[in-house]
KEMAR-167502 format. One record per atom (N, C-alpha, C, CB): residue number from 1; x, y, z; atom name. Coordinates in steps of 0.001 Angstrom, whole numbers. Glycine has a CB too. Example, Ala and Ser with C-alpha at 12.3 -4.5 7.8 and 13.67 -1.06 7.14 Angstrom:
% KEMAR-167502
   roba      east     north        up   dodren
      1     13190     -5690      7800        N
      1     12300     -4500      7800       CA
      1     13200     -3300      7800        C
      1     11308     -4473      9046       CB
      2     12850     -2250      7080        N
      2     13670     -1060      7140       CA
      2     12900        30      7870        C
      2     14084      -598      5725       CB
% end
This chain:
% KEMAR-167502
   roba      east     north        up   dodren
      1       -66     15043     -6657        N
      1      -109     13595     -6540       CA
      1      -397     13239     -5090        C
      1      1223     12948     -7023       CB
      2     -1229     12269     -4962        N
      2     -1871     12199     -3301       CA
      2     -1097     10549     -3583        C
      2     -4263     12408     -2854       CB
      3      -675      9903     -2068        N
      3      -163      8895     -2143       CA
      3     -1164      8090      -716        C
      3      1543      9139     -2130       CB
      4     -1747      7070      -885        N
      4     -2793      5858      -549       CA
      4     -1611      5136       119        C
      4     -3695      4922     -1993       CB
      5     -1844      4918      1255        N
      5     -1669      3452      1989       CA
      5     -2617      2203      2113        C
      5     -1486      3713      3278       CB
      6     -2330      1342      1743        N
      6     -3328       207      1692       CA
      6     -3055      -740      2717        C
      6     -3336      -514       379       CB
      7     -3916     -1085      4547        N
      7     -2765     -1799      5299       CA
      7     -3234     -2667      5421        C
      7     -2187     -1449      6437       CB
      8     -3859     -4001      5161        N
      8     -4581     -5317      5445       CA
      8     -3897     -5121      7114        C
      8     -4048     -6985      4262       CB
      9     -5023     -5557      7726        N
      9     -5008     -5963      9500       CA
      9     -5605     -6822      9337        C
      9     -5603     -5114     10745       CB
     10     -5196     -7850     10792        N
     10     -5628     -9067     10774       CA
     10     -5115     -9599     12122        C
     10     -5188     -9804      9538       CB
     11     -5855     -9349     13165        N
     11     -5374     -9773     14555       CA
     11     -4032     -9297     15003        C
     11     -5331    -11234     14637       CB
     12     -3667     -7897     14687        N
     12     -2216     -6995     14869       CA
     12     -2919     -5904     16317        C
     12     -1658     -5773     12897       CB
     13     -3608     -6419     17496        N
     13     -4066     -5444     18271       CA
     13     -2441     -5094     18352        C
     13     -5093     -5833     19683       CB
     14     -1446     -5736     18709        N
     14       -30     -5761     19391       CA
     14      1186     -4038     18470        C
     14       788     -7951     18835       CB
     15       429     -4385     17242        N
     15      1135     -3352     16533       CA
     15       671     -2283     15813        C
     15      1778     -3832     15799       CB
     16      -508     -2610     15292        N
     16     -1681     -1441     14276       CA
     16     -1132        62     14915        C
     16     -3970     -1701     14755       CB
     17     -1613       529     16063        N
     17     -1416      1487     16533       CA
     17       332      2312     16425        C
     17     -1963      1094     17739       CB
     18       956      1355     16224        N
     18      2751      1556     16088       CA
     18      2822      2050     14057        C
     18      3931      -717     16598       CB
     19      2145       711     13548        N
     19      2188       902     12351       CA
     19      1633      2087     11594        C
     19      1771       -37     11989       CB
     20       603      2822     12301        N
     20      -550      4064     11833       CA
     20       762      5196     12106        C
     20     -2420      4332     13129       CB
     21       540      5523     12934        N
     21      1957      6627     13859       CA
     21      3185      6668     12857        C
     21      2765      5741     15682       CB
     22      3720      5225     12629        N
     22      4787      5301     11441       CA
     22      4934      5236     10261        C
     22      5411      4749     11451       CB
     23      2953      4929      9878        N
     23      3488      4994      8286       CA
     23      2630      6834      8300        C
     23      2549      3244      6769       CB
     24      2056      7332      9430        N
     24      1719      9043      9129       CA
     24      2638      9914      9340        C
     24       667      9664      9931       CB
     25      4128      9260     10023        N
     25      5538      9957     10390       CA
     25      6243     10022      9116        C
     25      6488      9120     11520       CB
     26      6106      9020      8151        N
     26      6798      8647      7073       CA
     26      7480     10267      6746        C
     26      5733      7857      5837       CB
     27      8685      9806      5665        N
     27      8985     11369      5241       CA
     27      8690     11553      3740        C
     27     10637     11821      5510       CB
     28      7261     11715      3437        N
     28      7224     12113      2350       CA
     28      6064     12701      2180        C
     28      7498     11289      1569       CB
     29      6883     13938      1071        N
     29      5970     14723       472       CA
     29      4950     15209      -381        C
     29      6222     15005       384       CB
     30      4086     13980       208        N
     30      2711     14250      -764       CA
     30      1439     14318       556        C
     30      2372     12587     -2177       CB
     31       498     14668         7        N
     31      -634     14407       436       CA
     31      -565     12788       581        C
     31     -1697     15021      -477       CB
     32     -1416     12007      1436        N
     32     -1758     10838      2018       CA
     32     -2809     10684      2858        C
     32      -864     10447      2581       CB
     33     -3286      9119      2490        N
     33     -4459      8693      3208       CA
     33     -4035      7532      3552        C
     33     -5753      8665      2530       CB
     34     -4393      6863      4727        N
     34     -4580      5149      5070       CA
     34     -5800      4769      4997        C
     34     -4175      4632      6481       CB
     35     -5715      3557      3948        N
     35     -7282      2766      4174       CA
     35     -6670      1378      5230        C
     35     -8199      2023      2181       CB
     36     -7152      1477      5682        N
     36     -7036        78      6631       CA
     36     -8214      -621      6864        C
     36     -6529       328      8052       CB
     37     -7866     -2332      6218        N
     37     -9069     -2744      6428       CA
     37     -8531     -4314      7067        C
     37    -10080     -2644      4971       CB
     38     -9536     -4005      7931        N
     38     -9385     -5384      8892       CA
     38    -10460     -6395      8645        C
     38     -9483     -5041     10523       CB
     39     -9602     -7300      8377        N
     39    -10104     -8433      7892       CA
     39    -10468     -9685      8762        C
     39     -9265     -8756      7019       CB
     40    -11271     -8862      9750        N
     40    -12639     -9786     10992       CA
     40    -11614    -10344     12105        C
     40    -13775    -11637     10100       CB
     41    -10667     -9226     12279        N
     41    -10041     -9467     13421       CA
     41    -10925     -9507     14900        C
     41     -9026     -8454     13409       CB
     42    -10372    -10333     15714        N
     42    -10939    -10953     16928       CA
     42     -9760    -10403     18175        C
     42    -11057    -12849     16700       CB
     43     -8642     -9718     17932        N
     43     -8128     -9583     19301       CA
     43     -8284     -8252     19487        C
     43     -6703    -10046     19566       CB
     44     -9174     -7625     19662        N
     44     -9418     -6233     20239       CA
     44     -8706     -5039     18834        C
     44     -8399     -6127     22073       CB
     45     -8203     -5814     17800        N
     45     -7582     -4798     16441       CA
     45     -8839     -3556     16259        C
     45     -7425     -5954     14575       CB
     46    -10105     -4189     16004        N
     46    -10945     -3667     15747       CA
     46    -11130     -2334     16469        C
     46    -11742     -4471     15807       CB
     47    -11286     -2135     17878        N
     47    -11179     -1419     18618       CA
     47    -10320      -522     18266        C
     47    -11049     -1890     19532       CB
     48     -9236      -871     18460        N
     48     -7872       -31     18286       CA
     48     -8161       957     16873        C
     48     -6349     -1239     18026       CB
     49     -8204       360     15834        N
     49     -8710      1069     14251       CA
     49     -9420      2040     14398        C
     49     -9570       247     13266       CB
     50    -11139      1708     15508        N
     50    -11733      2682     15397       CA
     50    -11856      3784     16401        C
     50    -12645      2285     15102       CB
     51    -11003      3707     17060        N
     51    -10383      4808     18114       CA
     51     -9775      5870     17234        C
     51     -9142      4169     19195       CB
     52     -8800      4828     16579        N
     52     -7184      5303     15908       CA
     52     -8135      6175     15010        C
     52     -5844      3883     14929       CB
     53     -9245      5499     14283        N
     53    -10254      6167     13056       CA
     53    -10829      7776     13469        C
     53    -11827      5022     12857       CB
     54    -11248      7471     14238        N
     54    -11825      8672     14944       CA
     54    -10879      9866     15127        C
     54    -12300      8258     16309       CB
     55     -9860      9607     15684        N
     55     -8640     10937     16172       CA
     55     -7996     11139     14787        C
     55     -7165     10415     17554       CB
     56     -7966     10235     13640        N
     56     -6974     11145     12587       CA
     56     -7838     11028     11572        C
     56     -5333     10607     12147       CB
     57     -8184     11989     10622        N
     57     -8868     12171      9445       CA
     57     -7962     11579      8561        C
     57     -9247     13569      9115       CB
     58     -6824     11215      8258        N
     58     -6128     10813      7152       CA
     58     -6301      9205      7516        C
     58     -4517     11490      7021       CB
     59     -6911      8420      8397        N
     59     -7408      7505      8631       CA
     59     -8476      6687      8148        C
     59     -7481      7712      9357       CB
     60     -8691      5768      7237        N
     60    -10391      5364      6981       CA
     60    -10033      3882      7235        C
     60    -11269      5738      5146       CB
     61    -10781      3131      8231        N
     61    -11272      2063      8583       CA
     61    -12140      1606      7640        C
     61    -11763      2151      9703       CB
     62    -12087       122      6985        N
     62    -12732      -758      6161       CA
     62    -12883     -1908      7216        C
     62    -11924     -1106      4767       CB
     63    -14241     -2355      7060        N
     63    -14162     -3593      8323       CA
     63    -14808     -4737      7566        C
     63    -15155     -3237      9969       CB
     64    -14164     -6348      7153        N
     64    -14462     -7186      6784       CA
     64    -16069     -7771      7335        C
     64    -13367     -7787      6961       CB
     65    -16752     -7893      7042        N
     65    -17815     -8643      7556       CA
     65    -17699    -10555      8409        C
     65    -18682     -8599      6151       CB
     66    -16294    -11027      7139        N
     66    -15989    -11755      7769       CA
     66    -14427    -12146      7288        C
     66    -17009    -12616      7796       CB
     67    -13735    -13306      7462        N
     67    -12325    -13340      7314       CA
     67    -11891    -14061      6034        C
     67    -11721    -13983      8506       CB
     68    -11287    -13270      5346        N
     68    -11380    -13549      3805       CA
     68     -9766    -13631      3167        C
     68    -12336    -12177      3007       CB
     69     -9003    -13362      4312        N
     69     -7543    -13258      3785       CA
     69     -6922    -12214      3319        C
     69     -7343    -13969      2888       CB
     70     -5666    -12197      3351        N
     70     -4677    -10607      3313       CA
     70     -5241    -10326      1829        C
     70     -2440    -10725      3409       CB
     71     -5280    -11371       643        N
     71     -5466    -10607      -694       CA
     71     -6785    -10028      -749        C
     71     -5286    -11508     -1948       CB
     72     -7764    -11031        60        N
     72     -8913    -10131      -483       CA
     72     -9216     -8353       466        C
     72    -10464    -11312      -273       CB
     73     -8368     -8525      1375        N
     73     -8218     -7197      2294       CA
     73     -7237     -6534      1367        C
     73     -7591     -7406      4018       CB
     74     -6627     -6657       801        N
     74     -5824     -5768      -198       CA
     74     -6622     -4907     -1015        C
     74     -5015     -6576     -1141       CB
     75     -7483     -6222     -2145        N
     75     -8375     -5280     -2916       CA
     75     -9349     -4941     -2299        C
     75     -8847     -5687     -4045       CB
     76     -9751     -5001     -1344        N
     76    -10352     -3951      -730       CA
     76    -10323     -3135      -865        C
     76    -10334     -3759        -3       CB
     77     -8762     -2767      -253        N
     77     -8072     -1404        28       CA
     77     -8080     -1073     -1316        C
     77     -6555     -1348       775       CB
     78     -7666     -1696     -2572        N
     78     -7953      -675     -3744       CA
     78     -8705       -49     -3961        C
     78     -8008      -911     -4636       CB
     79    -10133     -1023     -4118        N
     79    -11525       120     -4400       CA
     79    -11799       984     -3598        C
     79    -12845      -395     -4475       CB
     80    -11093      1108     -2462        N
     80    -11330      2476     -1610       CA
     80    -10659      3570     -1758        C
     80    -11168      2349      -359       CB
     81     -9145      3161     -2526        N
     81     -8586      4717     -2920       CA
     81     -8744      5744     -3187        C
     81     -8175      4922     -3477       CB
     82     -8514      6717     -3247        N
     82     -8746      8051     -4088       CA
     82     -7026      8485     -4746        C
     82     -9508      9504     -2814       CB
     83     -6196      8103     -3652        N
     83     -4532      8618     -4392       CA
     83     -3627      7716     -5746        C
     83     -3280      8474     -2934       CB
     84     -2834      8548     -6605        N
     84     -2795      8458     -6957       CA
     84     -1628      7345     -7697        C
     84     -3214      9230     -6793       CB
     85      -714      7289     -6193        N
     85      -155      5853     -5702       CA
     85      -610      5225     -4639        C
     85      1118      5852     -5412       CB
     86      -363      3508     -4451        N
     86      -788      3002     -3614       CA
     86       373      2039     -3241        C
     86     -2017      2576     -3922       CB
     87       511      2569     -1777        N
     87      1737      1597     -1177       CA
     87      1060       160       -45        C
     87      2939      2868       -38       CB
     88      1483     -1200      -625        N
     88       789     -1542       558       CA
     88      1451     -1870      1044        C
     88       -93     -2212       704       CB
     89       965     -1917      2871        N
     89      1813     -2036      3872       CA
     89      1182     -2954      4949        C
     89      2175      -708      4356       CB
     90      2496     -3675      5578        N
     90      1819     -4773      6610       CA
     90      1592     -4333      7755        C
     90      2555     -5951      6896       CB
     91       925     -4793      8096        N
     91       530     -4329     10290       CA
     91      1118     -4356     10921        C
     91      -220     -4948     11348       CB
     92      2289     -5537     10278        N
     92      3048     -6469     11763       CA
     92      4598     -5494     11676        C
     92      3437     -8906     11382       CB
     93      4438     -4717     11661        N
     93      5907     -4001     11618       CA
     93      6636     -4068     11060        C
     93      6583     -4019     12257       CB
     94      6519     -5299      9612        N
     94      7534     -5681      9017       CA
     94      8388     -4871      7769        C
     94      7090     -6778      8683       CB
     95      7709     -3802      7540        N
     95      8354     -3032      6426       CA
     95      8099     -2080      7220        C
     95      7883     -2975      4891       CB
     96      9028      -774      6755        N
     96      9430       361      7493       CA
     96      9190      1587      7058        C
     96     10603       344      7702       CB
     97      8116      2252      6873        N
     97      7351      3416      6001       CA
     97      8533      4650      5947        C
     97      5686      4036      6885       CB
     98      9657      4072      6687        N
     98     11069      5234      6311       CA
     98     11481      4968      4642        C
     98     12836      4756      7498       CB
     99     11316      3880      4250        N
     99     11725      3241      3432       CA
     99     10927      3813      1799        C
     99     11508      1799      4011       CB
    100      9521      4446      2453        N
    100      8693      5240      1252       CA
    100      9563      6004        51        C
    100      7773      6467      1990       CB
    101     10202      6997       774        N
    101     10605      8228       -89       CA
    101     11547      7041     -1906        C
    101     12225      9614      1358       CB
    102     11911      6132     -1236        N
    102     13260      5166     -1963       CA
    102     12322      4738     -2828        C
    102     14228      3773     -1046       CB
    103     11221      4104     -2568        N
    103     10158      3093     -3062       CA
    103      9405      4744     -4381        C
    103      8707      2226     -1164       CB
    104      9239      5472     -3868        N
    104      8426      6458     -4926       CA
    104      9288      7120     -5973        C
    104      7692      7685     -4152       CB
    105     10576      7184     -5321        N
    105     12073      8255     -6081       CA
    105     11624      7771     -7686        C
    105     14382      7527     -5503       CB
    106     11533      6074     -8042        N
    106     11786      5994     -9654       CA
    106     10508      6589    -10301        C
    106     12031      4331    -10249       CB
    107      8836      6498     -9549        N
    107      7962      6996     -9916       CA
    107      7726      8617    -10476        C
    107      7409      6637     -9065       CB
    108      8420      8827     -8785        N
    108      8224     10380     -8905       CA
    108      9420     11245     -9665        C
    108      8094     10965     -7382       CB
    109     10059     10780    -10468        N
    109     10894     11437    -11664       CA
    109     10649     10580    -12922        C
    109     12580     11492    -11341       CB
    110      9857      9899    -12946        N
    110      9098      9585    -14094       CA
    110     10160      8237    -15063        C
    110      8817     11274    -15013       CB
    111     10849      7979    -14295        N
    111     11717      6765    -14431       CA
    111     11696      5624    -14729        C
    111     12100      6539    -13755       CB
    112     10475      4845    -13711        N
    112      9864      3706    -13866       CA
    112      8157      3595    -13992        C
    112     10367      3010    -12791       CB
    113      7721      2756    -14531        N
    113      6345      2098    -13951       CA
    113      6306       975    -13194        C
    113      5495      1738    -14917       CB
    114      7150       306    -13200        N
    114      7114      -833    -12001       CA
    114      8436      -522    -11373        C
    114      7013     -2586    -12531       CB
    115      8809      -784     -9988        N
    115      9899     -1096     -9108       CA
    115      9646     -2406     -8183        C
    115     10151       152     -8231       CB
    116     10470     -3084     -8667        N
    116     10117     -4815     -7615       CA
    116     11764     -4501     -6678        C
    116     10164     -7169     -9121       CB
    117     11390     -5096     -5235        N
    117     12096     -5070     -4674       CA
    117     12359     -6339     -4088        C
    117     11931     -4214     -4145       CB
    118     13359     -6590     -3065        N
    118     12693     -7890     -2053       CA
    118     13320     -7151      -888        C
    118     13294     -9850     -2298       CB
    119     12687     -8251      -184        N
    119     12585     -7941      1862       CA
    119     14409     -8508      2052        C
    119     10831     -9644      3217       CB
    120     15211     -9134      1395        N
    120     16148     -9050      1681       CA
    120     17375     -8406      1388        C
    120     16138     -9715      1710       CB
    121     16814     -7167       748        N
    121     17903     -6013       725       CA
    121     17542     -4938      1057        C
    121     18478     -5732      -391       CB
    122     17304     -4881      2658        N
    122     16848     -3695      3444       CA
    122     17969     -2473      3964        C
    122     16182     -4333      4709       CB
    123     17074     -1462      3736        N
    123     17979      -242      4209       CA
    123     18195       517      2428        C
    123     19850      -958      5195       CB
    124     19411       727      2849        N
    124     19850      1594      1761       CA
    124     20899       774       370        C
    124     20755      2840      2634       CB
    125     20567      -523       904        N
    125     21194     -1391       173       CA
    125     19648     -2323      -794        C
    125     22293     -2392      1404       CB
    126     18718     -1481      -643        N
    126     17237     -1783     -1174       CA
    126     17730     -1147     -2721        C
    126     15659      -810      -178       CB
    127     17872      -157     -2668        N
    127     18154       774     -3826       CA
    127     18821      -802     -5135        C
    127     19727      2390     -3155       CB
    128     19525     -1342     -4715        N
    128     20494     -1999     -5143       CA
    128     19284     -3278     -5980        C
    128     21698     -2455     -3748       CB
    129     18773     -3599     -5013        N
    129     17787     -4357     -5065       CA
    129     16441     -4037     -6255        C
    129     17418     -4318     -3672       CB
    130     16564     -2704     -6542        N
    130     14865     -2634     -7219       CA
    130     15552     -3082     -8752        C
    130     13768      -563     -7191       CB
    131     14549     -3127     -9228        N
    131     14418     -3802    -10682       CA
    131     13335     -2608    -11225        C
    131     13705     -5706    -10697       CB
    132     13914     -1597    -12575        N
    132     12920      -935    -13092       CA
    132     12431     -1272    -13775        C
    132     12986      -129    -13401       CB
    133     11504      -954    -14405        N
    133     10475     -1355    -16085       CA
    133      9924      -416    -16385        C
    133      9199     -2451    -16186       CB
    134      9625      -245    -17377        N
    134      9216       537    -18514       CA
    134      8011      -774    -18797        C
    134     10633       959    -19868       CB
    135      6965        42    -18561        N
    135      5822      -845    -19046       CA
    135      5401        36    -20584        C
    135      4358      -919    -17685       CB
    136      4822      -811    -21282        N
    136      4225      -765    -22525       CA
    136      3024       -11    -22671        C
    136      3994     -1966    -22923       CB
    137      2641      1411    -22485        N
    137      1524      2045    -21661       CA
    137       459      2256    -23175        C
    137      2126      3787    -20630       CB
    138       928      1791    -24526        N
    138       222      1462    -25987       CA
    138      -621       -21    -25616        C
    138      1611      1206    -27465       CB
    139      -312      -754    -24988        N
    139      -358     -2317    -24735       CA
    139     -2172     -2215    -24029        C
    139      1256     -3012    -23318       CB
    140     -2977     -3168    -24726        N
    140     -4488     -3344    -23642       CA
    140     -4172     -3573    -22483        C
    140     -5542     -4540    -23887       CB
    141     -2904     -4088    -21859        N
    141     -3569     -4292    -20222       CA
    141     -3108     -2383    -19195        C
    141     -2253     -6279    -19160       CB
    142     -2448     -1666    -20352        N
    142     -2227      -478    -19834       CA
    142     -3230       596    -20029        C
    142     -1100      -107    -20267       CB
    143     -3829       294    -20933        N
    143     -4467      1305    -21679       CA
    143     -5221      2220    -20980        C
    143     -5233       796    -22584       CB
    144     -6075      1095    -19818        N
    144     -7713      1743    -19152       CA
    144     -6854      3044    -18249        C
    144     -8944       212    -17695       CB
    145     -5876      2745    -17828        N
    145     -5612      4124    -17025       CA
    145     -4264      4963    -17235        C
    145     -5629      3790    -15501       CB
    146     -3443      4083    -18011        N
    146     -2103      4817    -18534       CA
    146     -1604      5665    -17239        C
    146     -2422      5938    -19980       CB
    147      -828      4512    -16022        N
    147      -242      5120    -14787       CA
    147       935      4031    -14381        C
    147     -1473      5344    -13516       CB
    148      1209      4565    -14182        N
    148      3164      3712    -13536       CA
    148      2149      3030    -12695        C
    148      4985      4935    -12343       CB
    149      3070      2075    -12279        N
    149      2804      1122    -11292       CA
    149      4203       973    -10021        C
    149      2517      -342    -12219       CB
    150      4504       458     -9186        N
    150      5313       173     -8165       CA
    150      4751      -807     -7453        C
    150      5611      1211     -7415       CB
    151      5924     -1838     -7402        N
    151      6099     -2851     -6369       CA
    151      7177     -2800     -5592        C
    151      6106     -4023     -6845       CB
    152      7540     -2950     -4394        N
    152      8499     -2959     -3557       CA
    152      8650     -3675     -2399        C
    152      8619     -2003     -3308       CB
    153      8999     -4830     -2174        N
    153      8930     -5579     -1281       CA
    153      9553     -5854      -736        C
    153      8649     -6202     -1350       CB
    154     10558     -5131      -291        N
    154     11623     -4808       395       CA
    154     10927     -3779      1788        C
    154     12755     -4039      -738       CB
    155     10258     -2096      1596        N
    155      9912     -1646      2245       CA
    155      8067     -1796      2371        C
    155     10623      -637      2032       CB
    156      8131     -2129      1063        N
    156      6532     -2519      1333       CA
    156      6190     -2828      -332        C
    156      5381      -968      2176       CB
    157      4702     -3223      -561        N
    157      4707     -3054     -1775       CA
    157      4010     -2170     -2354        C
    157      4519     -3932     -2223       CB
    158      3712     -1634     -3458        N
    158      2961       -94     -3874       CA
    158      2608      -523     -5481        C
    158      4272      1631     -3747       CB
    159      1762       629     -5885        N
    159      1195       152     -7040       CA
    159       415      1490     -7518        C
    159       261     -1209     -6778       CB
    160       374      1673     -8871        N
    160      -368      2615     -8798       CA
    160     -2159      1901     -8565        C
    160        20      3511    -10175       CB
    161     -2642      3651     -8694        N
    161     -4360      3245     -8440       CA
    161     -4799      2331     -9651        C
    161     -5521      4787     -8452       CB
    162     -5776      1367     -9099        N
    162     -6474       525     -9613       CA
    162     -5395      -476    -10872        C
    162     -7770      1424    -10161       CB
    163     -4934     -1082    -10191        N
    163     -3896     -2239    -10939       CA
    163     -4740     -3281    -12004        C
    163     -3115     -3346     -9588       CB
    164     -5682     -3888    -11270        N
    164     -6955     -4610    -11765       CA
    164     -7390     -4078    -13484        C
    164     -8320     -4156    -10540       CB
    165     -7246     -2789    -13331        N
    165     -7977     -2141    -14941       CA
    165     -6368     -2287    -15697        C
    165     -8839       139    -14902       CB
    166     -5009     -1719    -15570        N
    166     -4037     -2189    -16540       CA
    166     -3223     -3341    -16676        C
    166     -3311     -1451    -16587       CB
    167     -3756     -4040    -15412        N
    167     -3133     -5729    -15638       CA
    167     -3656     -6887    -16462        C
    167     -3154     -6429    -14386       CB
    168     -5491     -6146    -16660        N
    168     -6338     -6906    -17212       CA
    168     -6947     -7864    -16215        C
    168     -5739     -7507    -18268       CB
    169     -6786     -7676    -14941        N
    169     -6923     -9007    -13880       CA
    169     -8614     -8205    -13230        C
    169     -5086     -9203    -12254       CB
    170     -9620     -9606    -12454        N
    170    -10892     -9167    -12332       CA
    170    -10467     -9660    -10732        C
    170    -12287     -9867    -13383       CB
    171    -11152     -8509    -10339        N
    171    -10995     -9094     -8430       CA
    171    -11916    -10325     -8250        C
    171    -11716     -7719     -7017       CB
    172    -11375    -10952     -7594        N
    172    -11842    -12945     -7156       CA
    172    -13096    -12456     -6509        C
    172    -10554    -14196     -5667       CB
    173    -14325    -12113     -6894        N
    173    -15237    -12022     -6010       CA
    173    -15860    -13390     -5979        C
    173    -16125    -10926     -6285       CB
% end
């Protein structure tokens, strides 16, 4: 199982570089990639990405053409995946890629397909916080790929690959 970071940037020159370092420190044991796609940042972010791009191969830079907003930099980051979860994560430091291993535990023992969390039960008092489900994986909006899903918004949020094909939802182009 390979696990995808998905990080919308967006004028984070101040933190990107903090956020890359800590979500590739994270402690968990899978294979991983970051797609990071910056969404027509103007304070030198850009720069920073493709420096940061260059020195780590588990790195791939997506660069907006122009500024389209965190959701449409999200699905971005979907159609660029290859892993087989996808955690997304913010720039601005605000979720804590320590927080991964907690966010995957119901996935990776085959427990849940969704985990919803919130940002106000951080730490180890998150646990407390998730909400499991058992999705309906017989059901049309599961069908096209029959894969757990994860949300967590507490340490970040995650999902499995390509949400769009078992939610039934079409990206806003």
């Amino acid at each position: 199982m390979k696990l995808s970071v998905a990080l919308a940037v967006y004028n984070e020159h101040p933190t990107v570089a903090d956020i890359i370092r800590q979500v590739l420190a994270a402690p968990v044991d899978l294979p991983m990639e970051i797609i990071a796609v910056d969404d027509y940042s103007t304070d030198g972010t850009r720069a920073v990405l493709t420096t940061l791009a260059s020195q780590e191969e588990r790195l791939r830079l997506v660069l907006q053409d122009r500024h389209q907003g965190k959701g449409a930099a999200i699905w971005k980051g979907f159609e660029c995946v290859t892993g087989d979860v996808v955690i997304i994560q913010d720039a601005d430091l605000e979720y804590d890629p320590a927080d991964y291993p907690a966010l995957l535990r119901p996935i990776l023992e085959g427990r849940a397909d969704v985990v919803f969390g919130n940002r106000f039960h951080g730490g180890a008092s998150a646990r407390r916080g998730f909400r499991l489900r058992r999705l309906n994986r017989g059901g049309r909006a599961c069908a096209p790929c029959a894969r757990p899903i994860v949300f967590h918004l507490t340490a970040s949020n995650a999902v499995r690959t390509r949400p769009d094909r078992w939610l039934g939802m079409h990206h806003p182009s």
